[in-house]
PAFIDREN-133950 format. One record per residue (C-alpha): residue in one letter; chain; z, y, x negated. Coordinates in Angstrom, 2 decimals. Example, Ala and Ser with C-alpha at 12.3 -4.5 7.8 and 13.67 -1.06 7.14 Angstrom:
<rs>
+---------+--------+---------+---------+---------+
: residuo : cadena :      zz :      yy :      xx :
+---------+--------+---------+---------+---------+
:       A :      A :    7.80 :   -4.50 :  -12.30 :
:       S :      A :    7.14 :   -1.06 :  -13.67 :
+---------+--------+---------+---------+---------+
</rs>
This chain:
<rs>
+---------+--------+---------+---------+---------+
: residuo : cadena :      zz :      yy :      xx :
+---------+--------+---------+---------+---------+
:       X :      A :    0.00 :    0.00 :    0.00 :
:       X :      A :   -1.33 :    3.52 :   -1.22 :
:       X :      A :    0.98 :    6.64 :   -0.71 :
:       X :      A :   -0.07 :   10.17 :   -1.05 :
:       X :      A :    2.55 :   12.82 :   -2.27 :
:       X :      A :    1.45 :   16.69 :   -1.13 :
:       X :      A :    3.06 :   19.24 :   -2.62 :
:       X :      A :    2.12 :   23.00 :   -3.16 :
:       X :      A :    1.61 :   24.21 :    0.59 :
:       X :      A :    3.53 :   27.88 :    1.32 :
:       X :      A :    3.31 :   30.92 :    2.24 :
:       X :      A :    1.06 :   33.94 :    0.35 :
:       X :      A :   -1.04 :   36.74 :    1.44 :
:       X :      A :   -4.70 :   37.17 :    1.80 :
:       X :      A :   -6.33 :   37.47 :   -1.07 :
:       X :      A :   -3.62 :   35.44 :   -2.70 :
:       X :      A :   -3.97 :   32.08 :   -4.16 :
:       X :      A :   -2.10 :   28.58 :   -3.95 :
:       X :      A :   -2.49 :   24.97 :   -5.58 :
:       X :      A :   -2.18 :   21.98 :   -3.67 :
:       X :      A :   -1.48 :   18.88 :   -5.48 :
:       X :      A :   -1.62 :   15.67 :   -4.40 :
:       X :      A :   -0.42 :   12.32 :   -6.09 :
:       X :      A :   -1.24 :    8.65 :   -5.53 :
:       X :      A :    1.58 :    5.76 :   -5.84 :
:       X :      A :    1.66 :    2.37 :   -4.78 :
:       X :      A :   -0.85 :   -0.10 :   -4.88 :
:       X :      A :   -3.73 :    1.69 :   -6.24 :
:       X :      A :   -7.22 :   -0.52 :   -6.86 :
:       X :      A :  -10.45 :    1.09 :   -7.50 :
:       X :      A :  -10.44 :    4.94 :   -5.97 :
:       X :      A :  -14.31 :    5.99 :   -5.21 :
:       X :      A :  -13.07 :    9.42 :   -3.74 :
:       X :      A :  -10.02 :   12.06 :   -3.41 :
:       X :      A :  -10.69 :   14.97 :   -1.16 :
:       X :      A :   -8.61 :   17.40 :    1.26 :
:       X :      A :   -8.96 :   17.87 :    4.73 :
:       X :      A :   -7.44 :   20.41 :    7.03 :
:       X :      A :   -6.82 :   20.54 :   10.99 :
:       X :      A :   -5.62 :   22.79 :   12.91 :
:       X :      A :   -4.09 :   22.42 :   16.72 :
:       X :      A :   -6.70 :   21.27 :   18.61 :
:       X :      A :   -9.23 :   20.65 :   16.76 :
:       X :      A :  -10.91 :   18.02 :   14.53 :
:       X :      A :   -9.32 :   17.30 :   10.97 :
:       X :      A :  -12.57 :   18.48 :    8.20 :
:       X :      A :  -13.27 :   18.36 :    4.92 :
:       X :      A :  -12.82 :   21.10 :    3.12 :
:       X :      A :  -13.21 :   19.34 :   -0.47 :
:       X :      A :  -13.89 :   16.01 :   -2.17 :
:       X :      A :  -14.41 :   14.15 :   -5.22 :
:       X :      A :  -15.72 :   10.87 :   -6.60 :
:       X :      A :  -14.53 :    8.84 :   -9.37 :
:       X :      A :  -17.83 :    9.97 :  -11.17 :
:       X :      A :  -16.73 :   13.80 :  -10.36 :
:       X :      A :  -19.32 :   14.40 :   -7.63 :
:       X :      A :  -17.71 :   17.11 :   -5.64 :
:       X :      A :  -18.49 :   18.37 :   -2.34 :
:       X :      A :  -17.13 :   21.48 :   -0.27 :
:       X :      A :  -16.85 :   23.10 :    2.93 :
:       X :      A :  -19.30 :   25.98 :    3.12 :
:       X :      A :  -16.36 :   28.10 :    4.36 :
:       X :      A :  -14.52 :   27.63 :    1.18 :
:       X :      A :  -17.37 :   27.29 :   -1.67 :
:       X :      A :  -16.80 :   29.56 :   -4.33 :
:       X :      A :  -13.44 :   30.28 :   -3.52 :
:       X :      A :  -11.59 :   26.70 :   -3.61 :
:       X :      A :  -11.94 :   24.24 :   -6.87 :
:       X :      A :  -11.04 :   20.84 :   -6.75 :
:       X :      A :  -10.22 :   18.56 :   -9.75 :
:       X :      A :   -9.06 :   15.41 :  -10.42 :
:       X :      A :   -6.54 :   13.30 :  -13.54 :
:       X :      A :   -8.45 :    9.55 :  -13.14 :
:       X :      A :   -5.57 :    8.01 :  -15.30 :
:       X :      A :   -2.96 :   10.08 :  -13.35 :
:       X :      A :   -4.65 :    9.02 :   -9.60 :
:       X :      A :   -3.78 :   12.77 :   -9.01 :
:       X :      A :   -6.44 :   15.65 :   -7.21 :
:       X :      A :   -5.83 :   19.27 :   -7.35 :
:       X :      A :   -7.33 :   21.82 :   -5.08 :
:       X :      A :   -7.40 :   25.39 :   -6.20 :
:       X :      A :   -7.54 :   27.94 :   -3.74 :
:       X :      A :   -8.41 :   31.48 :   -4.28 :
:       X :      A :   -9.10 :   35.00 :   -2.02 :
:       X :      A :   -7.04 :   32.70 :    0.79 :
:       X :      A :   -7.76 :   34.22 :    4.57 :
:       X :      A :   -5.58 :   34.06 :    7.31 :
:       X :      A :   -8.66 :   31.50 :    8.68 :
:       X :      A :   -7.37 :   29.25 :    5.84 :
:       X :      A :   -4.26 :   28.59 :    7.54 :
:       X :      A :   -3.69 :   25.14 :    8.68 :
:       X :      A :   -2.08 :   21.54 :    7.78 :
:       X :      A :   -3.85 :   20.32 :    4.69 :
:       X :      A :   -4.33 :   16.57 :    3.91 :
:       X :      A :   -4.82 :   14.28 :    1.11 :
:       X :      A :   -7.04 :   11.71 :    1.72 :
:       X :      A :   -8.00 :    8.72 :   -0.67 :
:       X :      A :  -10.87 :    6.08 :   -0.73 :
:       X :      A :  -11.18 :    2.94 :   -2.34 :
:       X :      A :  -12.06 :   -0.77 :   -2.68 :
:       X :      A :  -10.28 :   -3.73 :   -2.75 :
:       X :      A :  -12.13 :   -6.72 :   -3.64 :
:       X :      A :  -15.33 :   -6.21 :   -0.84 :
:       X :      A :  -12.61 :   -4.46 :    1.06 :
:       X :      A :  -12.85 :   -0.32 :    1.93 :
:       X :      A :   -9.67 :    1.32 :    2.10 :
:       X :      A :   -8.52 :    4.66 :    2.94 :
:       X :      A :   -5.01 :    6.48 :    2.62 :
:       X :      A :   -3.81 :   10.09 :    3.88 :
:       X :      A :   -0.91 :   11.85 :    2.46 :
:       X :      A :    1.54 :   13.24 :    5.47 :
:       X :      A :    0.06 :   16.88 :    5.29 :
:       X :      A :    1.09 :   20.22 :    3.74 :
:       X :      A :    1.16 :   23.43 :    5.45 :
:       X :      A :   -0.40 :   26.40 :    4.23 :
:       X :      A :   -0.15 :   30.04 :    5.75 :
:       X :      A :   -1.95 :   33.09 :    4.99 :
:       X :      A :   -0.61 :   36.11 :    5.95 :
:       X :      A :   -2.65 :   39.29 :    6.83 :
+---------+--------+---------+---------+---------+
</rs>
């Protein structure tokens, strides 16, 4: 079993910027992808940022240019850097893992960290 440790979420003002961090433990096998995902009341959880184990990354158009997300292989550890926040950037933000067991796909979410922007 895979868990997901979040840490970095808070409070800063626009403009500001925050790190979100995000830690894998457990019974890790072979990880194809790390991203985060946000979701906010009501509506569907997204991607705002992923990774693959060959560092492919992929981003939200809403946050290109302004969020960076990096990854420690030997650690099992992703990073997302966000910069020139907006109050539209507030939400829950997830962790979310993919790998492979065997022939087996399996995925893993981390329990969410909150991040406000203020105006």
């Amino acid at each position: 079993q895979v868990q997901l440790v979040e840490s970095g979420g808070g409070l800063v003002q626009a403009g500001g910027s925050l790190r979100l961090s995000c830690a894998a433990t457990g019974s890790i096998f072979s990880t194809t992808a790390m991203g985060w995902y946000r979701q906010s009341t009501g509506n569907q959880r997204e991607l705002v940022a992923s990774i693959t184990r060959g560092g492919i990354t992929t981003y939200a158009v809403s946050v290109k240019g302004r969020f960076t997300i990096s990854r420690d292989t030997a650690k099992n550890t992703v990073h997302l850097q966000m910069n020139s926040l907006k109050p539209d950037d507030t939400t829950v933000y997830y962790c979310n893992l993919l790998g492979i067991h065997g022939a087996e796909p399996y995925e893993a979410w981390g329990q969410g960290t909150q991040v406000i922007v203020s105006s």
